[in-house]
C-alpha positions in Angstrom: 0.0 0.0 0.0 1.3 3.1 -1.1 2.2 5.0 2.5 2.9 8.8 0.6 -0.4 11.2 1.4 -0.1 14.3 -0.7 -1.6 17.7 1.5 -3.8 20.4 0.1 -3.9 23.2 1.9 -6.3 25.5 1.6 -6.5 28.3 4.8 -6.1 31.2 2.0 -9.2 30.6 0.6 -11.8 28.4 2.3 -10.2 29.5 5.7 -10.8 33.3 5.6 -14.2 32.5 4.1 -14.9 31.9 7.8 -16.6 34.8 10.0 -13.6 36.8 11.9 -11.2 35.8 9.4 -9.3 38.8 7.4 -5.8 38.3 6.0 -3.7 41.1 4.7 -1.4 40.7 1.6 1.5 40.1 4.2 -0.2 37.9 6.2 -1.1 35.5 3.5 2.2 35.5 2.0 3.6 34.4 5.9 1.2 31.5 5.6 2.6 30.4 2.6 5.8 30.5 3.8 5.2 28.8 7.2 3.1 25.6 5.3 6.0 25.4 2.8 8.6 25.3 5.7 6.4 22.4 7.2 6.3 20.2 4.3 2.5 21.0 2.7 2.6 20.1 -0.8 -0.2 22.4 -2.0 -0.9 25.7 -0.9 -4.3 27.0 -2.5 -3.9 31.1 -2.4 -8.1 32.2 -3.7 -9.6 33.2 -6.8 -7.3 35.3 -9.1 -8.5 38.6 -10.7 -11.4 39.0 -7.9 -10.0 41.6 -5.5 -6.9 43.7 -6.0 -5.3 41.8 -2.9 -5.7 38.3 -4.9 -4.2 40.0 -8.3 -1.3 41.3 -5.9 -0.8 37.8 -3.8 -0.2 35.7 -7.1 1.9 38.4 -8.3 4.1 38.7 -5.4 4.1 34.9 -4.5 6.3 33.6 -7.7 9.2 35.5 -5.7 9.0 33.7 -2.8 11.9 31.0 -2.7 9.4 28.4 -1.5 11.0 24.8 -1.0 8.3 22.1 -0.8 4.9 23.8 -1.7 3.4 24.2 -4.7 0.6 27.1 -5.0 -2.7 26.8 -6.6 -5.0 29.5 -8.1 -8.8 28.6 -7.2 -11.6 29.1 -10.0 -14.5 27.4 -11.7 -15.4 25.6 -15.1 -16.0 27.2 -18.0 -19.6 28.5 -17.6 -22.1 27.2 -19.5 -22.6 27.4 -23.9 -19.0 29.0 -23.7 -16.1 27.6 -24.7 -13.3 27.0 -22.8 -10.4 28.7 -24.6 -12.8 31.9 -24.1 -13.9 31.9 -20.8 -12.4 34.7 -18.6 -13.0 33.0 -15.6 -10.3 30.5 -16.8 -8.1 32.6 -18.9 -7.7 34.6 -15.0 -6.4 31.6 -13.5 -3.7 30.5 -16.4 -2.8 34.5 -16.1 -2.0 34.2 -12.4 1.0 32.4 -13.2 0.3 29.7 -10.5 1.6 26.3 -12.0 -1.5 24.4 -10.3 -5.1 25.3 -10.9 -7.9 23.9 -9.2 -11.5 24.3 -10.6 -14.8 23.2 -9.1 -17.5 21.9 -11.0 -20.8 20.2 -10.2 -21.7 16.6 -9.8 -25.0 16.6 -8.0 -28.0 16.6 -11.0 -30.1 19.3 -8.5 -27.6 21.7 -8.7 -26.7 20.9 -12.1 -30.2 21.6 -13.0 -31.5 24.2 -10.0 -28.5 26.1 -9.3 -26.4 26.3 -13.0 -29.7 25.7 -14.7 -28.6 23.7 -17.2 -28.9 20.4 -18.6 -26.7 17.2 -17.5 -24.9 16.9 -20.7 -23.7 20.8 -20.7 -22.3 20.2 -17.6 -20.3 17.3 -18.8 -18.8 19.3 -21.5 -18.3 22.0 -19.0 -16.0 19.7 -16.6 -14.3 18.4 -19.5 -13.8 20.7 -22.0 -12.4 23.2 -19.1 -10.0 20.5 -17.6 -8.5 19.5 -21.1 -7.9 23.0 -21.3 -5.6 24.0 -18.5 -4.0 20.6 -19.2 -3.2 21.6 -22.8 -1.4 24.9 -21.3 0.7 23.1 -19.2 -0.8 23.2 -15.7 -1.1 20.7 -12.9 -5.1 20.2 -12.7 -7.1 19.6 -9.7 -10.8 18.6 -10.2 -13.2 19.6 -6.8 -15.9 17.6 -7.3 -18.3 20.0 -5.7 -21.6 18.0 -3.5 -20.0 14.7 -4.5 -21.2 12.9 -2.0 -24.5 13.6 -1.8 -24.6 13.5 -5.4 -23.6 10.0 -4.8 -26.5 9.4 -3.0 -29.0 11.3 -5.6 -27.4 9.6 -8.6 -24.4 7.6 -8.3 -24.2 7.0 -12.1 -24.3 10.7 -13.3 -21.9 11.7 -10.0 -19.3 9.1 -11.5 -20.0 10.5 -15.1 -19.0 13.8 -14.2 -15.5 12.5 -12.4 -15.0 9.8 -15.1 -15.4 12.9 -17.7 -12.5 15.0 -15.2 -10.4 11.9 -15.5 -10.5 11.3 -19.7 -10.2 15.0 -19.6 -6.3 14.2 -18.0 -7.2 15.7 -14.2 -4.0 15.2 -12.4 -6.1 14.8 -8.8 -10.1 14.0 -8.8 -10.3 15.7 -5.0 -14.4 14.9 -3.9 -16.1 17.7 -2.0 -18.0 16.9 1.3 -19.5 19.8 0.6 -22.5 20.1 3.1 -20.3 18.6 5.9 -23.0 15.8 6.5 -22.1 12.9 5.5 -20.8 9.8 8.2 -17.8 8.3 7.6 -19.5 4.9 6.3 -21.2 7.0 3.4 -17.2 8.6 2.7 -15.8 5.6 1.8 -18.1 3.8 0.1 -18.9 6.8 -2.3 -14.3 6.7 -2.3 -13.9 3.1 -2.7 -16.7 3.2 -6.0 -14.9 6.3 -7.6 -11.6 4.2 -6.9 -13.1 1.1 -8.0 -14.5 3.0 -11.4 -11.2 5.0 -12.1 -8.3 2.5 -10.7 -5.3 4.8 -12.3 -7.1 7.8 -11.4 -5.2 9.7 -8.1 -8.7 10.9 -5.7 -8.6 13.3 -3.0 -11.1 14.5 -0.3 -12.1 18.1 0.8 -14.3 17.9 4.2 -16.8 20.1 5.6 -17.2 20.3 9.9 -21.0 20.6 9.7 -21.6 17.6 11.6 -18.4 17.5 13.6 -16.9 14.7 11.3 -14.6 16.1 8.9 -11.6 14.3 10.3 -13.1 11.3 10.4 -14.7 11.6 7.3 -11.2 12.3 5.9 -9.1 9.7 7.5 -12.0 7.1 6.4 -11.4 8.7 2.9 -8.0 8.2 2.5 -8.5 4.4 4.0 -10.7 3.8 1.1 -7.9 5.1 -1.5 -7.7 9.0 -1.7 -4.0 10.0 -1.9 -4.5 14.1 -1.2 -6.3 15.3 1.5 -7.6 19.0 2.0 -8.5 21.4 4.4 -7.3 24.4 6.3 -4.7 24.1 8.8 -6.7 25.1 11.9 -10.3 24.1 10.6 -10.9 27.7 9.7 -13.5 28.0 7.1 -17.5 28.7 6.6 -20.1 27.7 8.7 -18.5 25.2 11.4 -15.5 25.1 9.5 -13.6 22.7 7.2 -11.5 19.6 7.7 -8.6 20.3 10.3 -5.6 19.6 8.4 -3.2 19.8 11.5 -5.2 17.0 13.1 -5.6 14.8 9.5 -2.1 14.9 9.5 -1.1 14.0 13.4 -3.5 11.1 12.9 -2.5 9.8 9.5 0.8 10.4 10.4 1.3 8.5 14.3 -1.5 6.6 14.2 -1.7 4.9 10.5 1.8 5.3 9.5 1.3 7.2 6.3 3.6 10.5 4.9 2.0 13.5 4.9 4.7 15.8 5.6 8.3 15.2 6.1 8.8 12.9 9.3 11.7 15.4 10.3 9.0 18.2 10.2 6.3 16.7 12.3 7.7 18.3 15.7 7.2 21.9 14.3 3.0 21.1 13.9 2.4 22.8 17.2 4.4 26.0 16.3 3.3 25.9 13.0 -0.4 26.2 14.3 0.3 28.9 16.9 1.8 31.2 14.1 -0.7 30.5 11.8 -3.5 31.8 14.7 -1.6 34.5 15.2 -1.5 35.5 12.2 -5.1 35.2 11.6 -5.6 37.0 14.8 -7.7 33.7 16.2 -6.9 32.0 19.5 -6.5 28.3 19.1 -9.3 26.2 21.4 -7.2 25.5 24.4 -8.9 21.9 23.7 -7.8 21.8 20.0 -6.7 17.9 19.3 -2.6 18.0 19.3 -1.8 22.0 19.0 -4.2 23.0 21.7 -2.7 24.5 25.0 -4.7 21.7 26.9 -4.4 18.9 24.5 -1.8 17.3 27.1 -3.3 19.0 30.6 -3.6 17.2 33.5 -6.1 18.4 36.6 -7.4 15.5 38.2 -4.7 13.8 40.8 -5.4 10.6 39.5 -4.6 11.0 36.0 -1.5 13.7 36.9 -0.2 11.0 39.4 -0.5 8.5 36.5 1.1 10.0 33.9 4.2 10.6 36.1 4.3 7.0 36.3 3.8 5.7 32.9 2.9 8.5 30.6 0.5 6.8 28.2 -1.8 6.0 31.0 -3.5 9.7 30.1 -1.5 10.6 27.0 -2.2 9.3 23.6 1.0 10.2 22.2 4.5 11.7 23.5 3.2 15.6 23.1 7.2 16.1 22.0 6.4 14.4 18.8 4.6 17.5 17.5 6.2 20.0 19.6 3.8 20.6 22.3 4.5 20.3 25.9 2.4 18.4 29.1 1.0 20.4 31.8 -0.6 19.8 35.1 -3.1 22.4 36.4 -3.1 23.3 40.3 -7.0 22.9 41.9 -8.6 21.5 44.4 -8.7 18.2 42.6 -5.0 17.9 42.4 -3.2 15.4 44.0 0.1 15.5 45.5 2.5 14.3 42.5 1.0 17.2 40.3 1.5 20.2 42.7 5.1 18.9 43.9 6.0 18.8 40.0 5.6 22.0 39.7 7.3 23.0 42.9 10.5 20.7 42.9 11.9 23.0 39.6 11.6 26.2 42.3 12.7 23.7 45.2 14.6 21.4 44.7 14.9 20.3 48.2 11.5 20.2 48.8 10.7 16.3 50.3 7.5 15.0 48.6 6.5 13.1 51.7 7.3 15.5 53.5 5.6 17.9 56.3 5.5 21.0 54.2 4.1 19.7 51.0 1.2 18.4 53.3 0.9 22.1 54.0 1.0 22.8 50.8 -1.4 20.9 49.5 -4.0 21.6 52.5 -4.0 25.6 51.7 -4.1 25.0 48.0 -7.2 22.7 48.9 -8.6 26.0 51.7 -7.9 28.6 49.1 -10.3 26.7 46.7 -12.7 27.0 48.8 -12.7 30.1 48.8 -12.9 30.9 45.3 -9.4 31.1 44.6 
């Protein structure tokens, strides 16, 4: 089984489409440099030609000495009874200058019909005449296979039309859209595995939406049934309750199933990574954010602090070193002994932990509680 998991990145875009989310030309340009420092392979930076700041981003980004990522201009197909070669929507992206271009285009018949109001076949030729296209000038092609899934469930055989007609068309990735963010993980991977099934030399990704708390699992269950690139945005930024967290896909893919999805060297810098990226997006990180939250490896209860002194993985999940965050242990009236002389022995070092002061100790930690302390 092929172990390498290709990351798609897409916090530029889909992120700061989430409410309280405004990047300047400098912050995005920061981003791109901290994802290509960790190891992402794609870096999506929006849609070219629709704001001044976008023109200017794609612009200034071909002069960034960037290592390891590759960045993507974001558009749509051709729109519908035009050509191709003479849309503008496409001719923006190929003028951005980005050497990967990802378009969306519809695979759900209601929105075919309802929202593009037009008729099946159109859209076929749409997909298809609009990847062979950008293929033909030279760019890498990503396919988003926008409502795939619950296209799936409407009409699987016109939902794998539409990919099959990316995939003749010479997509270079067919990434499949969770779009609503409803689907369970079950549904994910059977709708994967028959789009694997149907186009076996045919690379698949997966771009997850959080709208029913599942888009990491929903991912991960993705790429067990064959997807190669995964999307999302590296804090779960995005619209609504947010898109797939990529920092979490990739601590899980990564420790727990043994798969590549960024440099192992680079896997201890995930926890800075995600604190500079939140800064820079002016967000605070959930101090219960899987991995690269403050309290992802806090200890309060005396039990479970006492516990993980003695045998770490009784509370831990994995060493919090491996991703650069650190373990804690919070001071209450629920703490025990072995988590308040932890934190004193670095200030006193001859302080005895059986002994008649740390009793003290602990007793007026315990009184000041009380009290509201």
């Amino acid at each position: 089984m092929e172990k390498r998991i290709y990351t798609y990145d897409c916090t530029l875009r889909d992120g700061e489409q989430g409410e309280g989310i405004s990047l300047s030309l400098e912050d995005k340009l920061r981003i791109v440099q901290r994802l290509d420092a960790l190891g992402v392979d794609f870096v999506e930076g929006g849609f070219p030609a629709s704001n001044p700041k976008d023109i200017e981003f794609f612009r200034r980004v071909r002069a960034l000495p960037l290592e390891h990522a590759r960045i993507a201009a974001f558009g749509s197909t051709c729109r519908k009874g035009v050509a191709a070669v003479d849309d503008a929507g496409l001719a923006d992206l190929l003028e951005s200058g980005a050497p990967v271009v990802t378009i969306v285009g519809k695979t759900w018949d209601a929105q075919v019909t309802r929202a593009l109001q037009t008729s099946l076949e159109e859209n076929l030729r749409m997909i298809a005449d609009s990847v062979a296209y950008l293929k033909q000038q030279g760019r890498f092609v990503v396919f988003d296979a926008e409502h795939f899934f619950d296209g799936y469930k409407a009409n699987p055989a016109y939902a794998l039309e539409c990919v099959r007609a990316a995939s003749e068309a010479g997509a270079d990735s067919i990434d499949l859209c969770e779009t609503n963010g409803g689907a369970l993980p079950h549904e994910v991977a059977a709708a994967v595995s028959a789009v694997t099934k149907a186009l076996p030399e045919q690379q698949v990704g997966i771009h997850c939406h959080n709208d029913g708390g599942l888009a990491v699992a929903d991912s991960i269950a993705a790429v067990q049934a064959g997807a190669k690139q995964v999307q999302g945005t590296f804090l779960g930024f995005g619209e609504r309750c947010g898109n797939a967290n990529l920092s979490t896909i990739i601590c899980n893919l990564q420790l727990k199933r043994g798969y590549e999805c960024i440099p192992p060297d680079k896997l201890k810098d995930i926890y800075e990574s995600a604190a500079a990226i939140a800064d820079t997006a002016n967000m605070a990180i959930p101090a219960n954010q899987p991995y690269v939250g403050m309290n992802a490896f806090a200890h309060k209860a005396g039990m479970h602090a006492d516990g993980v002194l003695k045998y770490s993985s009784s509370f831990e999940h994995i060493d919090p070193e491996a991703i650069g965050n650190k373990r804690k242990f919070l001071l209450s009236e629920i703490s025990g002994k072995s988590a308040i002389y932890d934190k004193l022995k670095n200030y006193f070092p001859d302080l005895d932990k059986n002994g008649k002061e740390m009793g003290e100790i602990v007793a007026a930690l315990k009184e000041r509680a009380l009290f509201g302390y």
